[in-house]
C-alpha positions in Angstrom: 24.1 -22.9 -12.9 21.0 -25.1 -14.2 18.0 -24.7 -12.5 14.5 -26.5 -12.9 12.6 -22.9 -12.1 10.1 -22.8 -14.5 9.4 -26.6 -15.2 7.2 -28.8 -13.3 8.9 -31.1 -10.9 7.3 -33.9 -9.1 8.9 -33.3 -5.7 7.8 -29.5 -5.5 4.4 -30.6 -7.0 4.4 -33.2 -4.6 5.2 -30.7 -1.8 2.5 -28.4 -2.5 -0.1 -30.8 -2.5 0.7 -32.3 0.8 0.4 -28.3 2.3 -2.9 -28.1 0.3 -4.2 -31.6 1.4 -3.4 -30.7 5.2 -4.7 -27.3 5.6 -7.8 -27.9 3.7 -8.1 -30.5 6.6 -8.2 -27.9 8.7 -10.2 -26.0 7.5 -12.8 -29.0 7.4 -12.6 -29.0 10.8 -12.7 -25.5 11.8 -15.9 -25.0 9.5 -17.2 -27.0 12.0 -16.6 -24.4 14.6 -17.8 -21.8 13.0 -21.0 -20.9 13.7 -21.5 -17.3 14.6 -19.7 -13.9 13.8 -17.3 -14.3 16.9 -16.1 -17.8 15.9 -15.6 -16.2 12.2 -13.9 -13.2 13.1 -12.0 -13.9 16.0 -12.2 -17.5 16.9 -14.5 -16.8 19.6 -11.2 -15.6 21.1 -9.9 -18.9 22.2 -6.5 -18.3 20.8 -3.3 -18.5 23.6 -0.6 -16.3 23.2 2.1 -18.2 22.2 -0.2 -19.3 19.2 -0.9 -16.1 18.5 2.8 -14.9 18.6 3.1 -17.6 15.9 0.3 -16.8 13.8 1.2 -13.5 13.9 4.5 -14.2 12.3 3.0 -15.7 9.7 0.8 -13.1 9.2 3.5 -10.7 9.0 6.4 -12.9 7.4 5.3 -12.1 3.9 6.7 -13.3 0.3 8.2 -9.5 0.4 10.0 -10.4 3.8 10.9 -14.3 2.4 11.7 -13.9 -1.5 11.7 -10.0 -1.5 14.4 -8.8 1.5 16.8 -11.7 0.4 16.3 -10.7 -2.9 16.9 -7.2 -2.2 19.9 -8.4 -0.4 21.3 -10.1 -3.0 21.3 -8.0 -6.0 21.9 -4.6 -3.4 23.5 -5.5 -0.9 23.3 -3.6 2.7 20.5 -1.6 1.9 18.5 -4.5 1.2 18.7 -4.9 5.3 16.9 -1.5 5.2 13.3 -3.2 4.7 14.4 -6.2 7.7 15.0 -3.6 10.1 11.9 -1.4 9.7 9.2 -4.5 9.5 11.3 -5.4 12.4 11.2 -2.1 15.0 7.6 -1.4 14.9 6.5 -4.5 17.3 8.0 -2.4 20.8 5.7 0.3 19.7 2.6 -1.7 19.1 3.6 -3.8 22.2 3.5 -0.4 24.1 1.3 2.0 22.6 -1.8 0.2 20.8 -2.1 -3.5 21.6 -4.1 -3.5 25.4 -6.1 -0.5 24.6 -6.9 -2.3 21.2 -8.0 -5.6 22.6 -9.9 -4.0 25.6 -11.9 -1.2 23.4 -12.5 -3.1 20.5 -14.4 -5.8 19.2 -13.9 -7.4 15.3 -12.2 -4.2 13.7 -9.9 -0.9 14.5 -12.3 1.0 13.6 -14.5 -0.2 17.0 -11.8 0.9 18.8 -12.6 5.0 16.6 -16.4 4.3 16.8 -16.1 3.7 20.9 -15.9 7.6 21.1 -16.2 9.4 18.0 -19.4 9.0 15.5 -20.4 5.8 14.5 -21.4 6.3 10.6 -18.3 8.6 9.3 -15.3 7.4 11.1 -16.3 3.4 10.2 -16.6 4.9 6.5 -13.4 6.9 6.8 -11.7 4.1 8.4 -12.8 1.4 5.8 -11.6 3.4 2.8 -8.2 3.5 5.1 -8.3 0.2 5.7 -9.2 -1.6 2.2 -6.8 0.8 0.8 -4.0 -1.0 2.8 -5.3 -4.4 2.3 -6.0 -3.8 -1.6 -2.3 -2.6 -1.9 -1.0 -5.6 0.0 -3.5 -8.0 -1.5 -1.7 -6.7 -5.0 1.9 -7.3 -3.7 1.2 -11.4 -2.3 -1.0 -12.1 -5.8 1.7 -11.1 -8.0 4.6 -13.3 -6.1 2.1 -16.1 -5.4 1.5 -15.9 -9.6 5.0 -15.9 -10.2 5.9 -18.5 -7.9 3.3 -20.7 -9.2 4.2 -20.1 -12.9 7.9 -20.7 -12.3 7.1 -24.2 -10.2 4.6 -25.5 -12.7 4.9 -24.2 -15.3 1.3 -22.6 -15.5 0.0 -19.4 -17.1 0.4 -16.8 -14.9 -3.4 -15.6 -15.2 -4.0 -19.0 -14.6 -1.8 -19.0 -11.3 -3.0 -16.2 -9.6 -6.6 -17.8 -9.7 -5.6 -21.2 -8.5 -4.3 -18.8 -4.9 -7.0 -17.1 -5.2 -9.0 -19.8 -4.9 -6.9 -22.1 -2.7 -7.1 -19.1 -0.2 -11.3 -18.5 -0.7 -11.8 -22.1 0.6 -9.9 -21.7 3.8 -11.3 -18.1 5.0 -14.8 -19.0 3.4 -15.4 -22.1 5.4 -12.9 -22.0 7.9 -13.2 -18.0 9.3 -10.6 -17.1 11.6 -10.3 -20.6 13.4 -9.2 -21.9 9.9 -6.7 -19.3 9.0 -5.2 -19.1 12.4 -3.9 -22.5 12.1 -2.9 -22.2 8.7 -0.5 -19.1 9.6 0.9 -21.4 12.6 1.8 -24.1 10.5 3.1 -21.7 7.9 5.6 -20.2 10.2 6.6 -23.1 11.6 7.5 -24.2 8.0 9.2 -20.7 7.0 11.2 -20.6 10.2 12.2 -24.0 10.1 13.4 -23.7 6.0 14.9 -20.4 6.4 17.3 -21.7 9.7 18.2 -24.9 7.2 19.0 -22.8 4.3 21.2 -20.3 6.4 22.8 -23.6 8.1 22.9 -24.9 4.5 24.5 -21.9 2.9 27.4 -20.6 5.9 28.6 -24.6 5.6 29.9 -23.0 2.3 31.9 -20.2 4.3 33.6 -22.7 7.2 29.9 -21.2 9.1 31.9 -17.7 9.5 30.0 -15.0 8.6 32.6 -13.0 8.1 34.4 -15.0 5.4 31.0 -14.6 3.7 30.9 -11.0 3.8 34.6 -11.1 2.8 33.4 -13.3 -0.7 30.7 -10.2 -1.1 33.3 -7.6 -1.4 35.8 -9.6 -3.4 33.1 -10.4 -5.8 31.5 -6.8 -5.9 33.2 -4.4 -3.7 33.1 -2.9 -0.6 30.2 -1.2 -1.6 27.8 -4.0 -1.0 28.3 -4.1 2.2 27.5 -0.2 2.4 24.9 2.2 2.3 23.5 3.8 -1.0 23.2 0.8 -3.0 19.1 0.8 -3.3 18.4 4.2 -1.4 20.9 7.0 -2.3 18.7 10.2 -0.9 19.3 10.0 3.3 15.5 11.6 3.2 14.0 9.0 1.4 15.9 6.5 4.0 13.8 8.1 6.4 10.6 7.8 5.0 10.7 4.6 4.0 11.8 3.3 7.3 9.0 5.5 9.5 6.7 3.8 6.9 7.9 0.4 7.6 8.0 1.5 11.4 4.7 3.1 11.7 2.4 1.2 8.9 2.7 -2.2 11.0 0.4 0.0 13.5 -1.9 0.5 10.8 -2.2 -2.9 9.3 -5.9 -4.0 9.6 -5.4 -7.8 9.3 -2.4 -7.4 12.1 -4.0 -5.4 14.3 -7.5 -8.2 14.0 -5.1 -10.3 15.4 -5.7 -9.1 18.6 -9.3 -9.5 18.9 -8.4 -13.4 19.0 -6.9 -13.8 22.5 -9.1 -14.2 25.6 -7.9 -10.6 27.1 -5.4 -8.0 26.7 -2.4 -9.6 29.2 -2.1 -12.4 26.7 -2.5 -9.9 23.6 0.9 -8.4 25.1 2.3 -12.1 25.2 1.6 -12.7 21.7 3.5 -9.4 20.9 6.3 -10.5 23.0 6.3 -14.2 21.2 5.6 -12.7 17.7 8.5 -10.4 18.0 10.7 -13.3 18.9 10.3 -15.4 16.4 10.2 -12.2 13.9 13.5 -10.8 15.1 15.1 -14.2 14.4 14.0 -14.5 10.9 15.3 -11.2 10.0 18.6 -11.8 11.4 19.3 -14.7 8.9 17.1 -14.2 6.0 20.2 -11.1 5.1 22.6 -14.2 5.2 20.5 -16.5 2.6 20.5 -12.7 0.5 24.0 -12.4 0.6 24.8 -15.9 0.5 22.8 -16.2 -3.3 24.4 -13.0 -4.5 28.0 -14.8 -4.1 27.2 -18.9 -4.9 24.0 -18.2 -7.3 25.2 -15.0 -8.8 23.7 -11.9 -9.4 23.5 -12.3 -13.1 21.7 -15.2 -12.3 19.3 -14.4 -10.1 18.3 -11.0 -12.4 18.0 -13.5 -15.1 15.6 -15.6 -13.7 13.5 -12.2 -11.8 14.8 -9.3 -12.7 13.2 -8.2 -9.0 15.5 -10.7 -7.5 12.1 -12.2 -5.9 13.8 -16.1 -6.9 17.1 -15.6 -4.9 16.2 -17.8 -2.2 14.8 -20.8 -4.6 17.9 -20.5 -6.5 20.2 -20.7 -3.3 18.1 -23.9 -2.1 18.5 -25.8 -5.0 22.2 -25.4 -5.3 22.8 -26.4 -2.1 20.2 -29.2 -1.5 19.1 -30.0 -5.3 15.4 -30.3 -6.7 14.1 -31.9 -3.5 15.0 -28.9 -0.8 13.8 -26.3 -4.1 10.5 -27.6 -3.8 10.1 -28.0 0.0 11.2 -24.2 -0.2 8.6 -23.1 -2.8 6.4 -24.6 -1.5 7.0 -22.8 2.2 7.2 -19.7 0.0 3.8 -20.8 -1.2 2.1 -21.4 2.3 3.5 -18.1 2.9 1.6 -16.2 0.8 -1.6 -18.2 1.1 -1.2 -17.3 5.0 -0.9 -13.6 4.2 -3.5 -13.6 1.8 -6.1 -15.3 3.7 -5.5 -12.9 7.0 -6.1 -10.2 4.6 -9.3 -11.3 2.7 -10.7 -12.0 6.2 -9.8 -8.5 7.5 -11.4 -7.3 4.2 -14.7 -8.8 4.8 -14.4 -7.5 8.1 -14.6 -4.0 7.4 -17.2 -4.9 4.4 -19.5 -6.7 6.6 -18.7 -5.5 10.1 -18.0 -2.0 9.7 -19.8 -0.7 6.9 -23.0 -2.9 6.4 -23.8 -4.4 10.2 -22.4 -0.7 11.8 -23.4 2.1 9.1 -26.1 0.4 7.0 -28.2 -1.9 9.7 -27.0 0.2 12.4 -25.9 -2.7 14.6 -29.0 -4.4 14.0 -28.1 -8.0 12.3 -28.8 -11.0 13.7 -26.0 -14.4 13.8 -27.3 -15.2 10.8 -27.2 -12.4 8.6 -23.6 -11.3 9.7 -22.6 -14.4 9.2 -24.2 -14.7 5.2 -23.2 -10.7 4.7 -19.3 -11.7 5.7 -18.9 -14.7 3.4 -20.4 -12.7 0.8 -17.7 -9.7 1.8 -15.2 -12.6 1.7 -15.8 -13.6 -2.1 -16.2 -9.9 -3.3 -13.0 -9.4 -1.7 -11.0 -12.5 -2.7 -12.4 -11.5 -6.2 -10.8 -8.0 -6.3 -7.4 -9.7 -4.9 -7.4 -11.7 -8.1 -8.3 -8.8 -10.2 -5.9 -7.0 -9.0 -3.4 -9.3 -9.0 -3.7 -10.3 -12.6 -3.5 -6.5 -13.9 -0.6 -5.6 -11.8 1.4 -8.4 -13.3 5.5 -7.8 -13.2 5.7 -5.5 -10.4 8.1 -5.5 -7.7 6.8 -7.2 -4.3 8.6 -5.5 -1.9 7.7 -2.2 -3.3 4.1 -2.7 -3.5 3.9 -3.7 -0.1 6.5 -0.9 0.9 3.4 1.2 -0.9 0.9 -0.5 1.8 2.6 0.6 4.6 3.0 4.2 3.7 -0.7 4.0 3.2 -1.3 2.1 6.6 1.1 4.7 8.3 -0.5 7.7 6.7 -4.2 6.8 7.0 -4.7 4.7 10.1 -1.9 4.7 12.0 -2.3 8.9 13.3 -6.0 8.2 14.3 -5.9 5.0 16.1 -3.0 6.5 18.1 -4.5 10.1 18.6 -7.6 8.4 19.8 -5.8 6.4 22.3 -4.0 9.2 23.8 -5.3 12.5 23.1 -8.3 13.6 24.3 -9.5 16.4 22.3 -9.6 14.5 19.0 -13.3 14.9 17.4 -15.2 13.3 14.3 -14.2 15.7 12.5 -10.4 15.6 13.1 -10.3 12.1 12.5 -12.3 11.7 9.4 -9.9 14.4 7.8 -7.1 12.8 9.1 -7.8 9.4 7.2 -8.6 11.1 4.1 -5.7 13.4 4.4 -3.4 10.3 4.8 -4.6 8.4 2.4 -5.0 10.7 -0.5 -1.8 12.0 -0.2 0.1 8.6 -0.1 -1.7 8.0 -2.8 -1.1 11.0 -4.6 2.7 11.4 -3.8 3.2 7.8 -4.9 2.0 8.7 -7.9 4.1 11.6 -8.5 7.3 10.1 -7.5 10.4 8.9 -9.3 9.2 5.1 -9.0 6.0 5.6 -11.1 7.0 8.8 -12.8 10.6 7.4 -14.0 10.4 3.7 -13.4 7.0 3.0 -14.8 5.9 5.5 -17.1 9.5 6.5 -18.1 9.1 10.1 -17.5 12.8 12.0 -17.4 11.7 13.6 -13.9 9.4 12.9 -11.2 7.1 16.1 -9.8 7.8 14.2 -6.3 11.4 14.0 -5.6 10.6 10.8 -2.7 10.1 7.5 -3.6 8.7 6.8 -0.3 6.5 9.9 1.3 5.7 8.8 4.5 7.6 11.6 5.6 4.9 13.6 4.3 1.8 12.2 4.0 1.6 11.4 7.8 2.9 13.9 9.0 0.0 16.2 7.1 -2.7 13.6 8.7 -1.4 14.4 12.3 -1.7 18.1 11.2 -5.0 18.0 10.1 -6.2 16.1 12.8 -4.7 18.0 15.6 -5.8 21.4 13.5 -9.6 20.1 12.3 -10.1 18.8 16.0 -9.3 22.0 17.3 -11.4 23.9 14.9 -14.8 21.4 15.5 -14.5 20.2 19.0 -16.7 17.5 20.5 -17.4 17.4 23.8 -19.2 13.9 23.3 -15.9 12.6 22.5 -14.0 14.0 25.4 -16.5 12.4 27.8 -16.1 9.3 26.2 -12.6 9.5 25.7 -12.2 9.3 30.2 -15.1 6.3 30.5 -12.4 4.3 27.5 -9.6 4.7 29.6 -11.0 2.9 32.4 -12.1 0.2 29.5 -8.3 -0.2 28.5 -6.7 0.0 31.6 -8.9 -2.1 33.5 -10.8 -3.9 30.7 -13.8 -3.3 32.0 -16.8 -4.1 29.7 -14.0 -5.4 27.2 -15.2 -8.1 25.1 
């Protein structure tokens, strides 16, 4: 197969300029509206439901869901499906457990919703190392696809690449806030969902539109065992962990859970969650067909040759079946995908910069409009800047894994506390401060040890860690300490607080 990936075509050029030129637009006009802290963070909560379904899916739609699970599909087969279904299963819970007390507790961040009954100062410093942790890690993961993407489209540098995103993305959040970005995660999955049902369309047209003659193609071309278990995971225990990571970290996702604080009240925050789901649901039930469907017309060899992560599966598939013109339209959704992503990140970045640690812990809630608004445009560039940092350094690496890596974090760190404080009463300062830290230093730290940096990366012969995933263990360790430190330091403070925040989330009174 001949494939234009990696030389500059006018129709994908041409492609990405019209996204650029349109959502800039928008951004010219949301800077308009954005005036205060509210409009900047949350959009002074104007945002329906159904718009927020949307822009939650393309929040959450990432290049590791787009290029990364039909990648992952295509090179491993079945287990590829392994990351769909737990980005996928998470929504019910957060639907159930998190999103009305969220909305009616909170204000900008989750940590408002720690801080309404624990200690101001040390859980909004816990929670920010918790929270830029997870943002950092999936920062990392978007920069490096968006770098390659780029590079293979124009043919740029891939230093070079990284900073044109990077940029691209600073201009929408910096001027725009959350008014800006909102819109620019609509479109996006608009775009996505509409390229991904074409290419599916596109591809089972092949196969007479029967799945199953498709799956029979797989097997004749690599075996039954494509379409079984154990291609990508072979330890059950490891399939475990990495699913209650992908289940659980989606609770723990800062620029998700700010998503919330955008909707007028908490009936239509559950709306969104209903919508968001939805449209989710549907795009991971045919983004394992476009995996499968490139493993058997593109070819794996193929497809490794181009990314050895498999990360330019869905490109390749596009421009077999609709040539240089439906390449670029995809590319250049892939693109609008991960400047989506990125910009709800940066923004819940600056967030907890700006919100959480200087307005909360270092003015103690004493900033005027003004100031918040200069302190979180200056959050917004220091962060942006890191992302590009980052992103650069960590050149090569695997997309999905990194942000598989974010979500054990997420899970680990913030995920234990912003439940526990919802529903258990006895949870103190203490408790919860440990419980972050626990999380996230042992994700870290077991991440470290385990066969994907030991073996993969450094090319050790064993790993100390025998997980690739430890979810497993890191959060079940922060629940531990939580539940074990809380008992040891109660705080009766807390408790009190913890019955007048019931009456907040169930009948939103004082909400904001």
């Amino acid at each position: 197969m001949q494939t234009v990936l990696g030389q500059p075509t006018p129709v994908a050029i041409g492609f990405f300029i019209f996204f650029v030129m349109i959502t800039l637009g928008i951004t010219y006009y949301a800077a308009k509206k954005t005036k205060t802290a509210s409009e900047y963070y949350t959009a002074a909560r104007s945002i329906t439901g159904f718009q927020n379904g949307l822009a939650l899916s393309g929040d959450y739609m990432s290049a590791a869901s787009f290029l990364g699970i039909s990648g992952m599909v295509a090179l491993s087969g079945y287990d590829g499906m392994i990351y769909a279904t737990g980005w996928l299963v998470g929504w019910p819970v957060l639907l159930f457990l998190i999103a009305e007390p969220l909305r009616n507790i909170g204000k900008y961040t989750f940590a408002d919703v720690l801080a309404y009954r624990l200690e101001q100062k040390p859980i909004r410093i816990a929670s920010a190392v918790g929270g830029l942790l997870t943002l950092i890690l999936y920062s990392i993961a978007q920069m490096v696809g968006a770098g390659t993407l780029v590079k293979l489209l124009f043919g740029l540098n891939y230093e070079v690449a990284v900073l044109v995103v990077g940029i691209v993305m600073l201009a929408y959040v910096l001027f725009g806030g959350m008014i800006a970005t909102t819109w620019v995660q609509i479109i996006k999955a608009v775009l996505l969902l509409g390229g991904v049902t074409v290419l599916a369309i596109l591809a089972l047209s092949q196969f007479n539109f029967s799945p199953g003659q498709l799956y029979a193609s797989v097997v004749a071309d690599y075996g039954q065992k494509a379409l079984e278990p154990g291609g990508l995971i072979k330890n059950p225990l490891d399939a475990i962990s990495l699913g209650l990571a992908l289940m659980f970290g989606l609770l723990g996702l800062p620029h998700i859970l700010m998503r919330f604080y955008t909707v007028p009240d908490a009936k239509e925050a559950r709306k969104s969650i209903v919508y968001a789901t939805g449209f989710i649901g549907y795009f991971y039930i045919i983004i394992p067909i476009v995996g499968f469907a490139a493993s058997v017309l593109v070819g794996r060899d193929i497809i490794k040759g181009i990314d050895k992560g498999g990360n330019m599966a869905a490109p390749l598939l596009a421009e077999m079946l609709g040539g240089t013109p439906f390449l670029g339209f995809i590319c250049a959704v892939a693109f609008a995908t991960i400047l989506a992503v990125m910009a709800g990140l940066t923004l819940a970045g600056a967030s907890t910069l700006s919100h959480d640690i200087y307005v909360s812990v270092i003015k103690k809630g004493k900033a005027d409009e003004k100031e918040q608004m200069k302190v979180a445009k200056f959050a917004t560039v220091i962060f942006a800047s890191i992302a590009i940092l980052l992103g650069i350094m960590f050149k090569g690496q695997n997309v999905a894994f990194m942000v598989g890596l974010a979500f054990a974090v997420a899970a680990s760190a913030n995920f234990p506390t912003i439940l526990l404080t919802i529903v258990w009463k006895k949870l103190s300062t203490s408790g919860a401060v440990a419980s972050i830290l626990t999380g996230a230093i042992s994700a870290i730290v077991l991440i470290y040890l385990s066969p994907t940096i030991q073996i993969d990366i450094l090319k050790n012969e064993a790993a100390i860690f025998p997980l690739k995933n430890p979810a497993i263990v890191s959060m079940t360790l922060s629940f531990l300490v939580a539940i074990i430190v809380s008992y040891l330091t109660p705080d009766k403070i807390s408790e009190e607080k913890y019955e007048e925040g019931k009456v907040r989330t169930y009948l939103a009174v004082g909400s904001e």
